[in-house]
C-alpha positions as a Markdown table, in Angstrom:
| # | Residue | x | y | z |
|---|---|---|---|---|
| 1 | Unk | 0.0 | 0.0 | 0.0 |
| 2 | Unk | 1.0 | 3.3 | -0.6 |
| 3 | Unk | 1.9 | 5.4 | 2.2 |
| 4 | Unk | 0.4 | 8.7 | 2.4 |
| 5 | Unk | 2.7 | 12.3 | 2.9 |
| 6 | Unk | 1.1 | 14.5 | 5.5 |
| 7 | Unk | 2.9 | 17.9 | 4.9 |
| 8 | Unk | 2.1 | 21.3 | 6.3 |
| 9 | Unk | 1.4 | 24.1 | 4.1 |
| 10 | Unk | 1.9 | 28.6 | 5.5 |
| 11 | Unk | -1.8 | 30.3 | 5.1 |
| 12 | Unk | -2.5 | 32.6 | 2.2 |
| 13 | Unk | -4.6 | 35.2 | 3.2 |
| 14 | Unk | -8.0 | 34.1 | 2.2 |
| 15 | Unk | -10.5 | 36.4 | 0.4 |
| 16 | Unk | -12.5 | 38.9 | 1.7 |
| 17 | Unk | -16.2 | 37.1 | 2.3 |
| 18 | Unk | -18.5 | 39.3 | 0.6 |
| 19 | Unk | -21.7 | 40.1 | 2.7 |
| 20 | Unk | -23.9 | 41.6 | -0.9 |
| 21 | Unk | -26.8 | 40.0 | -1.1 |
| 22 | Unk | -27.0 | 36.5 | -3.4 |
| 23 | Unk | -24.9 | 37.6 | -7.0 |
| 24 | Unk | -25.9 | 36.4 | -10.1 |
| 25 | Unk | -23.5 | 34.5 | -12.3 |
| 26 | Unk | -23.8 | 31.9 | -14.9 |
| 27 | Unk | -22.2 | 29.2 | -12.7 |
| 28 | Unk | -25.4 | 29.4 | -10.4 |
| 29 | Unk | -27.5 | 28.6 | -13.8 |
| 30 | Unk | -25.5 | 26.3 | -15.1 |
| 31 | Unk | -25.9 | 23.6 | -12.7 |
| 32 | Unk | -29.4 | 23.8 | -13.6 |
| 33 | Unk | -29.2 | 23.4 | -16.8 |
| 34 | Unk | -27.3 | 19.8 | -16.2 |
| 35 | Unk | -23.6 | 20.6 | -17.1 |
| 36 | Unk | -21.2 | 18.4 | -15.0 |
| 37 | Unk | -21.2 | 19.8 | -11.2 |
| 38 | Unk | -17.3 | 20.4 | -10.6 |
| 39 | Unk | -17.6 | 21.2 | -7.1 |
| 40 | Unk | -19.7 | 19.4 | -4.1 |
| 41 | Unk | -19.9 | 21.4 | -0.7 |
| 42 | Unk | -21.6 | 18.9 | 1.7 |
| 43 | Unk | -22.6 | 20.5 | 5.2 |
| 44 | Unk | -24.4 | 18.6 | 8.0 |
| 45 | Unk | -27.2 | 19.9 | 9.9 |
| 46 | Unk | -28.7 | 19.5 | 12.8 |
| 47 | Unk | -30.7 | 22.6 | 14.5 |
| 48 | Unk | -29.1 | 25.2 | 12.8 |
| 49 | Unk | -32.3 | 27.1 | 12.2 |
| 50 | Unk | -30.5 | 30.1 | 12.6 |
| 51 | Unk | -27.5 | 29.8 | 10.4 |
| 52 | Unk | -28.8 | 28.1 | 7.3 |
| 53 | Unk | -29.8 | 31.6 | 5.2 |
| 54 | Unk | -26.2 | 32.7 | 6.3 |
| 55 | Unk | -24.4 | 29.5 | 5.4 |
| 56 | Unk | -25.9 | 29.6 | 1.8 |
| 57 | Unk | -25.3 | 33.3 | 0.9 |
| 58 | Unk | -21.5 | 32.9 | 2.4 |
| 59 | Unk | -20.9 | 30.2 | 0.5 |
| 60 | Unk | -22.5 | 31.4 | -3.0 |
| 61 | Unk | -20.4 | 34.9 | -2.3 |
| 62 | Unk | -17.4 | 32.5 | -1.8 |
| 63 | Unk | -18.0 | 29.8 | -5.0 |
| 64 | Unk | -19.8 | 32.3 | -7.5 |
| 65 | Unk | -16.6 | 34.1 | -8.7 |
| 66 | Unk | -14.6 | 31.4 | -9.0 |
| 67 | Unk | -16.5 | 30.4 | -12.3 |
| 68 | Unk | -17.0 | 26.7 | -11.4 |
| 69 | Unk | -19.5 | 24.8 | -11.2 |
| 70 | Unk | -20.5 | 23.8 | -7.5 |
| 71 | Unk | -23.3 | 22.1 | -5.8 |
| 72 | Unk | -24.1 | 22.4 | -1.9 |
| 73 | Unk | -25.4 | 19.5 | 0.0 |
| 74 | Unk | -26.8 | 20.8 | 3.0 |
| 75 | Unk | -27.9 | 17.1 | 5.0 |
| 76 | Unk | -30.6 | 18.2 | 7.7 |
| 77 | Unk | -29.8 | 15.3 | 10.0 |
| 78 | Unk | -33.5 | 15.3 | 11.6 |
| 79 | Unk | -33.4 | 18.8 | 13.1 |
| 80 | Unk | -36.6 | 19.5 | 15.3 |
| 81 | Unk | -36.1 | 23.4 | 14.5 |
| 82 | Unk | -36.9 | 24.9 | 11.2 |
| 83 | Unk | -33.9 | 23.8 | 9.7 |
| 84 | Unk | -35.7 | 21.3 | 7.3 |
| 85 | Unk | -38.3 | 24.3 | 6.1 |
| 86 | Unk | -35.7 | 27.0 | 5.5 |
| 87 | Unk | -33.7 | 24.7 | 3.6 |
| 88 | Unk | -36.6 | 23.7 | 1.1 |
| 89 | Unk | -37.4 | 27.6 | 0.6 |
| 90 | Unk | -33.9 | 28.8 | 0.5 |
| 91 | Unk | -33.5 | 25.8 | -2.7 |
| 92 | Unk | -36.3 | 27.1 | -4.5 |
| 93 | Unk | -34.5 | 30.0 | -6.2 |
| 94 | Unk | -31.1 | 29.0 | -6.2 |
| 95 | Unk | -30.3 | 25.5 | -8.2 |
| 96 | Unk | -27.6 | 25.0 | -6.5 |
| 97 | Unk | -28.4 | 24.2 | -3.5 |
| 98 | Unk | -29.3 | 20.7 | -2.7 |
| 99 | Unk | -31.1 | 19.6 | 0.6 |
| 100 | Unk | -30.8 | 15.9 | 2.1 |
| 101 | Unk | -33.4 | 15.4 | 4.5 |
| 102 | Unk | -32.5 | 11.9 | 6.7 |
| 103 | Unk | -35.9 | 11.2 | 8.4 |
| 104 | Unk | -34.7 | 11.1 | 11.9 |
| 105 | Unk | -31.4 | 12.0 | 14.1 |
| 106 | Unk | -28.5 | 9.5 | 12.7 |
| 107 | Unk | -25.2 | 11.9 | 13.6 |
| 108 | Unk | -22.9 | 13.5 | 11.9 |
| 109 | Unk | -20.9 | 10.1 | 10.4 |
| 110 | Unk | -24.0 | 9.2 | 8.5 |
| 111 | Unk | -25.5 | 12.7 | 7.3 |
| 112 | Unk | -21.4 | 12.9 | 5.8 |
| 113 | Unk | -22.3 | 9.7 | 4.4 |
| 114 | Unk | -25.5 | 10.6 | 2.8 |
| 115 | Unk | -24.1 | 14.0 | 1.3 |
| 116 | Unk | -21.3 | 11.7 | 0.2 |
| 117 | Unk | -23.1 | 9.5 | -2.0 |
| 118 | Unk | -25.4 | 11.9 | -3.2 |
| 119 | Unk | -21.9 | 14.4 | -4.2 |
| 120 | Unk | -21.7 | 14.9 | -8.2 |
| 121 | Unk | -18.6 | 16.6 | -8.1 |
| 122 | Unk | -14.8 | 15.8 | -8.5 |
| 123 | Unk | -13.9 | 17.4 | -5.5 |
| 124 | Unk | -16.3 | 17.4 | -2.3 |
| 125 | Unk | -15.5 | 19.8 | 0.4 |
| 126 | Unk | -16.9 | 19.5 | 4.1 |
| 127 | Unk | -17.9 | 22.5 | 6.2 |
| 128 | Unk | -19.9 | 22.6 | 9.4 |
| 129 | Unk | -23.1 | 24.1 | 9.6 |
| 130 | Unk | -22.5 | 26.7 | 12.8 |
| 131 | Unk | -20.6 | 29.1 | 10.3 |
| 132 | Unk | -17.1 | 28.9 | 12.4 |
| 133 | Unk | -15.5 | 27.7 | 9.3 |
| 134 | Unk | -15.2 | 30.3 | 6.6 |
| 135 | Unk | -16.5 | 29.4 | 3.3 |
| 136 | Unk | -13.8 | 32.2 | 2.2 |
| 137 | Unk | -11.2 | 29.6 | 1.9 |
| 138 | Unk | -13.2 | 26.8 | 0.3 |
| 139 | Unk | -11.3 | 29.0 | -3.4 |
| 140 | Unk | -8.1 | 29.0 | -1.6 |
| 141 | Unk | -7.9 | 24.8 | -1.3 |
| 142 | Unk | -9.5 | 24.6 | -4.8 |
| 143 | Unk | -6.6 | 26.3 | -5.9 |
| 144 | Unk | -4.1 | 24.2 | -4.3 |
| 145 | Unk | -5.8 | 20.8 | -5.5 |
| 146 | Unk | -5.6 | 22.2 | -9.1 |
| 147 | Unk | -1.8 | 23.1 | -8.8 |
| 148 | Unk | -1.0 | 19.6 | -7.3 |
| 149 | Unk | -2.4 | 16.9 | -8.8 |
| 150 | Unk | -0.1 | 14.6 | -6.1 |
| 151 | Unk | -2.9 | 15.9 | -2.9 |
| 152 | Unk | -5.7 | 13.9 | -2.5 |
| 153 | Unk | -7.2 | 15.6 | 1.2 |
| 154 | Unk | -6.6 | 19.2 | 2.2 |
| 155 | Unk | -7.2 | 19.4 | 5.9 |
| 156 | Unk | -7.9 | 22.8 | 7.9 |
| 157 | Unk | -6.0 | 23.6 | 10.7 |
| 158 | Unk | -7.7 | 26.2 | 13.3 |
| 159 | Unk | -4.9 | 27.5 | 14.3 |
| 160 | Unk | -6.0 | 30.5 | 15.8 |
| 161 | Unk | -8.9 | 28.6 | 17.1 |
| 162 | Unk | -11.8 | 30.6 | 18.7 |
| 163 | Unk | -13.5 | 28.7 | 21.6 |
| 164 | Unk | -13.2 | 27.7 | 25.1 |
| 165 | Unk | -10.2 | 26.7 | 26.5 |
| 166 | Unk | -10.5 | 24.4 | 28.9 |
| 167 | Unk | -13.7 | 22.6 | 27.4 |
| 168 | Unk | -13.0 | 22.6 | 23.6 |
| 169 | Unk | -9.5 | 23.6 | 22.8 |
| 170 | Unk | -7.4 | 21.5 | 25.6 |
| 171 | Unk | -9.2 | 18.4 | 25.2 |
| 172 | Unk | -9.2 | 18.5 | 21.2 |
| 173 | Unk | -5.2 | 19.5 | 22.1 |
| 174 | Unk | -4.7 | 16.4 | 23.5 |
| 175 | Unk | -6.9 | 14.1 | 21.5 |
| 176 | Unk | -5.2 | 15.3 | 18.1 |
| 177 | Unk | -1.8 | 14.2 | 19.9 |
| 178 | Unk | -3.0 | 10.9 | 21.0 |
| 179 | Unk | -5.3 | 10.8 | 17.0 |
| 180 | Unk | -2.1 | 11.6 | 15.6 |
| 181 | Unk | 0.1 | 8.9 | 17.3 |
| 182 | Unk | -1.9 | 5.8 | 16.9 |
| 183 | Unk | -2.4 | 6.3 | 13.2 |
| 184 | Unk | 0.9 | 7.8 | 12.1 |
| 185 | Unk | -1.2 | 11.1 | 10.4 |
| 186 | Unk | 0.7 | 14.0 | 12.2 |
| 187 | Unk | -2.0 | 17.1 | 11.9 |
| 188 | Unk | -2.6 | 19.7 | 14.2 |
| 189 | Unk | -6.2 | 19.5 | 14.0 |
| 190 | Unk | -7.8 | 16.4 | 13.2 |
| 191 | Unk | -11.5 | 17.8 | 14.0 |
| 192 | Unk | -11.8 | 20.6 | 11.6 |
| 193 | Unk | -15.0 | 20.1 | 9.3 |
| 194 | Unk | -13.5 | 22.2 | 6.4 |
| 195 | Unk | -11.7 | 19.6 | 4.3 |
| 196 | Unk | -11.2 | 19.4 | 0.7 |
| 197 | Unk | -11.5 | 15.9 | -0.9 |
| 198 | Unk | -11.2 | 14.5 | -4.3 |
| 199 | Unk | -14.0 | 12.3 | -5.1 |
| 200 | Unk | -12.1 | 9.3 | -6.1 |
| 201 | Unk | -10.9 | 8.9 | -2.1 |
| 202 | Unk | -14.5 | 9.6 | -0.7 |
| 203 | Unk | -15.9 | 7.4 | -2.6 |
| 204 | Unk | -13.9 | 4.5 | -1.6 |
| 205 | Unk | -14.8 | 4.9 | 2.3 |
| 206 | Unk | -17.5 | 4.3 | 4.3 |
| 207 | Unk | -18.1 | 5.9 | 7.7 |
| 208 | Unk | -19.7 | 4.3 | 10.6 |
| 209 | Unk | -20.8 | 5.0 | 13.9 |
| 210 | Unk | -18.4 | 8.3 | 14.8 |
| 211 | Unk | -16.0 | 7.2 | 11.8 |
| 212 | Unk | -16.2 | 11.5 | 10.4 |
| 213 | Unk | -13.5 | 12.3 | 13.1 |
| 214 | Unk | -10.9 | 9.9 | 11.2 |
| 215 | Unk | -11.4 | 10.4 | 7.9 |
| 216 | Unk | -8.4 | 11.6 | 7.2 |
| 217 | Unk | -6.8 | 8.3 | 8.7 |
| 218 | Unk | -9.3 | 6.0 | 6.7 |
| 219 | Unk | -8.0 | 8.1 | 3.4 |
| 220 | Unk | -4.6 | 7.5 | 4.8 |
| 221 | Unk | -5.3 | 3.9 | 5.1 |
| 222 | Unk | -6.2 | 4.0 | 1.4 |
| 223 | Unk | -3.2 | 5.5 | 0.1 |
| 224 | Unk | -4.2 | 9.3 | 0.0 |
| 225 | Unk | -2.0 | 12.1 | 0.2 |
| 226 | Unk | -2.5 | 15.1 | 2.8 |
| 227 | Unk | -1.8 | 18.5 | 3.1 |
| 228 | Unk | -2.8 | 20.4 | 6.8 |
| 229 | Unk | -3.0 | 24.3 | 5.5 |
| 230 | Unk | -4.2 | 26.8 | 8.6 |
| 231 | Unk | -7.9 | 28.4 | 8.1 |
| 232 | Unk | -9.8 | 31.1 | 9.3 |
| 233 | Unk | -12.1 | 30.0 | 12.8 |
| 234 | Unk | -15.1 | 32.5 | 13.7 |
| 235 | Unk | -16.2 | 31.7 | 17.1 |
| 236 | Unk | -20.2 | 30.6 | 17.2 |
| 237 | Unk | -21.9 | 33.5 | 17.0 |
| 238 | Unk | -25.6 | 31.9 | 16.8 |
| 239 | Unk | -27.4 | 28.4 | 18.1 |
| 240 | Unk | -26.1 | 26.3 | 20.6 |
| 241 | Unk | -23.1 | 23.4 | 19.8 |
| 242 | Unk | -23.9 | 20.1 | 19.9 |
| 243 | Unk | -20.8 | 18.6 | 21.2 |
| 244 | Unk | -19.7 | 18.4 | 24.7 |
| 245 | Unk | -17.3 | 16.1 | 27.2 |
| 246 | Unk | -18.8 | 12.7 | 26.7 |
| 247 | Unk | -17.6 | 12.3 | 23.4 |
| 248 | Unk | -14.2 | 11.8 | 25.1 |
| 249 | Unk | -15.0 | 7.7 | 25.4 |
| 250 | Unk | -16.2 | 7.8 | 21.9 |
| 251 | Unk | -13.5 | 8.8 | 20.5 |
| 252 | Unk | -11.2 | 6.4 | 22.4 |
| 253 | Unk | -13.0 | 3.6 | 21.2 |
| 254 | Unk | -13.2 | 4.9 | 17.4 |
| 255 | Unk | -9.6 | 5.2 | 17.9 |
| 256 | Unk | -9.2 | 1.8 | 18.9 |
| 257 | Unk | -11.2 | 0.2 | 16.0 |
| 258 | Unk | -9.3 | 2.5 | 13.7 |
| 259 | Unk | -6.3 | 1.4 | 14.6 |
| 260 | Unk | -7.2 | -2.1 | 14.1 |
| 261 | Unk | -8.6 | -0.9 | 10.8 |
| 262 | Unk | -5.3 | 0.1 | 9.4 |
| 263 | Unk | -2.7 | -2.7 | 10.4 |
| 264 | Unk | -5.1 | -5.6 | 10.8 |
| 265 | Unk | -8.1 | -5.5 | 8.3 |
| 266 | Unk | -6.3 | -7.7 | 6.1 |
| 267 | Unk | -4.3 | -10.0 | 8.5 |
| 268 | Unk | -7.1 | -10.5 | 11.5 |
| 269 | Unk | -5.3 | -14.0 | 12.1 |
| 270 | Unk | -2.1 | -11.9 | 13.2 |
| 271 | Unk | -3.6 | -9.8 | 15.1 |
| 272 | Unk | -5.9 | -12.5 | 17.2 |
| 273 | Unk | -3.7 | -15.2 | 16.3 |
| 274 | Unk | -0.6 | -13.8 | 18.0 |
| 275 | Unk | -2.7 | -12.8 | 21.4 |
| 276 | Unk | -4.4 | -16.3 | 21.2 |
| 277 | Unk | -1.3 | -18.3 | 20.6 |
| 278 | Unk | 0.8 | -16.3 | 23.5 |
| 279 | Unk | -2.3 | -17.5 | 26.0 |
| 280 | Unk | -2.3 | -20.7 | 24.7 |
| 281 | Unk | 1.6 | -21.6 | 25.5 |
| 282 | Unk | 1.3 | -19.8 | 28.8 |
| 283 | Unk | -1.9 | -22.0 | 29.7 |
| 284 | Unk | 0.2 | -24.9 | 28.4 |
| 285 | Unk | 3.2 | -24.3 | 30.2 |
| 286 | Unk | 1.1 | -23.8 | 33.6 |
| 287 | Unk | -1.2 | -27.1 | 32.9 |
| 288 | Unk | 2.0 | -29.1 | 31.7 |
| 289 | Unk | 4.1 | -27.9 | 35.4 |
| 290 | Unk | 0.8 | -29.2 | 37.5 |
| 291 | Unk | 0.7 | -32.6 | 35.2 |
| 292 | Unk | 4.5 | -32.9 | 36.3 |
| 293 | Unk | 3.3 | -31.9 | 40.3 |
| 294 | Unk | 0.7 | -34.8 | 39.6 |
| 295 | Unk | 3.0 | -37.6 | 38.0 |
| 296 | Unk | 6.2 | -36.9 | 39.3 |
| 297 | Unk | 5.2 | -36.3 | 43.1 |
| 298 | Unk | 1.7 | -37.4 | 43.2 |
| 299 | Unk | 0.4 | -33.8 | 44.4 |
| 300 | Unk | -3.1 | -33.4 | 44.8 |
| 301 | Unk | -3.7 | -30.6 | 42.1 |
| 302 | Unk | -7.7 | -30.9 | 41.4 |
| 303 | Unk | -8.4 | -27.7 | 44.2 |
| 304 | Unk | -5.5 | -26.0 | 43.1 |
| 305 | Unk | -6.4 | -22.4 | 41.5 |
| 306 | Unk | -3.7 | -22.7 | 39.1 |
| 307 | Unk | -5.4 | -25.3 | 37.7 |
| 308 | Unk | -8.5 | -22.9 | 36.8 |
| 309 | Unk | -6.2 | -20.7 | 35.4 |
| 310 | Unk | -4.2 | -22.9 | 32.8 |
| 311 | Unk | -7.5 | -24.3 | 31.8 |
| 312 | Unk | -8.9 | -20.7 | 31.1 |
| 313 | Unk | -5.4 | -19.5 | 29.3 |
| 314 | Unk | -5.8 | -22.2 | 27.2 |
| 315 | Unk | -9.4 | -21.7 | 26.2 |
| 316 | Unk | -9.0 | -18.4 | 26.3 |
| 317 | Unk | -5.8 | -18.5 | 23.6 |
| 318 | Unk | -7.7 | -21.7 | 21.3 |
| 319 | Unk | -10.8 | -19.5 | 20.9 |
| 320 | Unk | -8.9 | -16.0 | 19.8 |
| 321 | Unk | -7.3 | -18.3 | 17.1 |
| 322 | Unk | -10.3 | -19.6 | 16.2 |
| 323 | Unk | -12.0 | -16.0 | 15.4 |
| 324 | Unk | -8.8 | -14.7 | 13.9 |
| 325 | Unk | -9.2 | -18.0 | 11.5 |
| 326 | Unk | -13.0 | -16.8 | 11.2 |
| 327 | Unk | -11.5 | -13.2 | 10.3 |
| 328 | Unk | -9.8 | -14.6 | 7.6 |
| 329 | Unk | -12.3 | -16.3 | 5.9 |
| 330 | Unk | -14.8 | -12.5 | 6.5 |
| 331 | Unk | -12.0 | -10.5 | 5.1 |
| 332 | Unk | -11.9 | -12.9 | 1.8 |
| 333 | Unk | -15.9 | -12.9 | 2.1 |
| 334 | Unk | -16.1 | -9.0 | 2.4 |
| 335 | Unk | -13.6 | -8.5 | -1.2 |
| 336 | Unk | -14.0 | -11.2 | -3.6 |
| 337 | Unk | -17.7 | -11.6 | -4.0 |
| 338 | Unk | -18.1 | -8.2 | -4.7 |
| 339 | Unk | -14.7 | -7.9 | -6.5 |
| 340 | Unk | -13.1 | -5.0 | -4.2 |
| 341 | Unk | -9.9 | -4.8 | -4.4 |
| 342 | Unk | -7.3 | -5.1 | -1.6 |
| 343 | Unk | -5.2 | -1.4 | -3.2 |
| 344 | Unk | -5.9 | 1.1 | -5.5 |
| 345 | Unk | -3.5 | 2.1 | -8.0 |
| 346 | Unk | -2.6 | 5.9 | -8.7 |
| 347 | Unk | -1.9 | 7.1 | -12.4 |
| 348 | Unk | 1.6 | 7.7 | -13.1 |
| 349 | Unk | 3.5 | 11.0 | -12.3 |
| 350 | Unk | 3.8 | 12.4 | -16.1 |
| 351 | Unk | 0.1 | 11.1 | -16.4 |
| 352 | Unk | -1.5 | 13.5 | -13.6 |
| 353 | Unk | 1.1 | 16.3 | -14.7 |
| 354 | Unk | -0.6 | 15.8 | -18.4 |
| 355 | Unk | -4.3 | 16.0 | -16.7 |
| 356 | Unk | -3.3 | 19.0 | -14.4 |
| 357 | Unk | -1.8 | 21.1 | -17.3 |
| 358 | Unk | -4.1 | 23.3 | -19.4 |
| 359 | Unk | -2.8 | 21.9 | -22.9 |
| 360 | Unk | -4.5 | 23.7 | -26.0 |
| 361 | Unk | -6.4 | 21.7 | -28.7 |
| 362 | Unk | -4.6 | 21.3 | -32.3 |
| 363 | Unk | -5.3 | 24.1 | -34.4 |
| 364 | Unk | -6.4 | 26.6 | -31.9 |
């Protein structure tokens, strides 16, 4: 597999966020009118009643005079506000904007999910819904994926992050250390929603349970190439956030399955099969001293708790070999019937310079 570059990239100053009302361009039109959709903004939503109006005409003042073509999937994930109603009237006279409504609360994992599938474009960009990232910058990574054909994921960096200290910023300090650690992608800011993705790699993953915190790990896994570049962060001006402490143990056990994810998806038999066979020889060793005891001196060794405990080591190591075998036979299950392939192959370095270069037809 190849292994992804994580490199950090100085901020450009981003563009000055026009607050005119909603500008008319023949990008807006054109999307309507079926031409291919170049650009996919997908933003979750959950209660964000007050924010949506501003999210759109930020994001239009943003996309509109860059000339392409973009598309934004706002995904109301089951908001009990008037999320859902402003987003349907909002789309009515602007073709561009796409609303996903998911019929009840699924989280922020599967409303990515659904705004990933439903994405047209050849580059899909994430933003949160509470308007702390700046649309602004969305031009500013386009950019950058259009001079470097080699970056697969642009990933924002708050550096000059604006929110609490002790109960946002510290704890997301130390989770990004710990993130960045166990699955060898050094970022500063694993947790910032404005990414920049090209299709291709979003379309080969799948995000479960609270799986959107590591996506730039599972593109990692799949052989992407990262770039961390420093964004703007506006501190929440309207609503309320929907993230708090307890997502501390949910990320520790995301981490964990993502960490088995990368080095053992392939090999499950190594990773239960070693643990398994070490309890099996220690059980073994334990049972064969007390059959010794039994033989050799005659000892009584039936009330012994030793006993118990080389029986249970033993059990213990046969059945973790077993599922690693069973793991196996799943990860051969999960790829060939469906033919997915165990890589993915990346065109040739003269090939993406050829595709990145604006080359002029014959006889122009």
């Amino acid at each position: 597999m190849t292994m992804a570059s994580v490199r950090q990239m100085s901020a450009h100053t981003p563009g000055a966020r026009g607050d005119e009302g909603t500008p008319s361009h023949p990008a807006a039109s054109s999307t309507a009118a079926g031409d291919a959709v170049q650009i996919s903004i997908v933003v979750p939503l959950h209660d964000e009643a007050e924010n949506v109006e501003a999210l759109a005409a930020q994001v239009e003042a943003a996309l509109v005079p860059t000339g392409r073509r973009f598309e934004l999937l706002c995904v109301d994930d089951g908001s009990r506000d008037a999320t859902a109603a402003l987003l349907a009237r909002l789309a009515q006279d602007r073709p561009w904007l796409r609303p996903l409504y998911l019929i009840r609360n699924y989280g922020q994992s599967a409303a990515l999910q659904a705004g990933f599938d439903a994405a047209r474009g050849d580059v899909i960009v994430t933003l949160d819904g509470d308007l702390q990232n700046d649309p602004a910058d969305v031009p500013r990574l386009l950019d950058m994926l259009d001079a470097d054909p080699d970056i697969d994921v642009i990933s924002g960096w708050r550096k000059d992050r604006q929110d609490r200290v002790l109960s946002r910023r510290l704890p997301s300090a130390i989770a990004n250390r710990i993130i960045s650690r166990v699955t060898g992608v050094r970022l500063h800011d694993h947790g910032c929603a404005l990414k920049a993705y090209r299709a291709g790699i979003v379309h080969d993953l799948r995000l479960y349970g609270e799986l959107h915190r590591f996506i730039p790990a599972l593109a990692f896994d799949v052989g992407a190439r990262i770039v961390e570049v420093p964004v703007v962060h506006h501190p929440r001006a309207r609503g309320r956030s929907k993230y708090g402490l307890d997502r501390t143990v949910r990320v520790v056990l995301d981490l964990m399955w993502i960490k088995f994810l990368m080095r053992f998806l392939h090999r499950p038999l190594q990773a239960f099969g070693g643990i398994g066979f070490a309890l099996f020889a220690i059980g073994g060793a334990v049972l064969t001293y007390l059959t010794v005891h039994k033989l050799v001196h005659e000892d009584d060794i039936g009330d012994r708790p030793l006993l118990l405990l080389g029986v249970l080591l033993v059990l213990m190591g046969g059945q973790l070999i077993a599922t690693g075998v069973l793991g196996e036979l799943l990860t051969r299950i999960y790829h060939e019937p469906q033919g997915r392939p165990q890589y993915r192959l990346r065109p040739p370095p003269a090939s993406r310079r050829a595709q990145s270069a604006d080359v002029p037809e014959e006889g122009m």
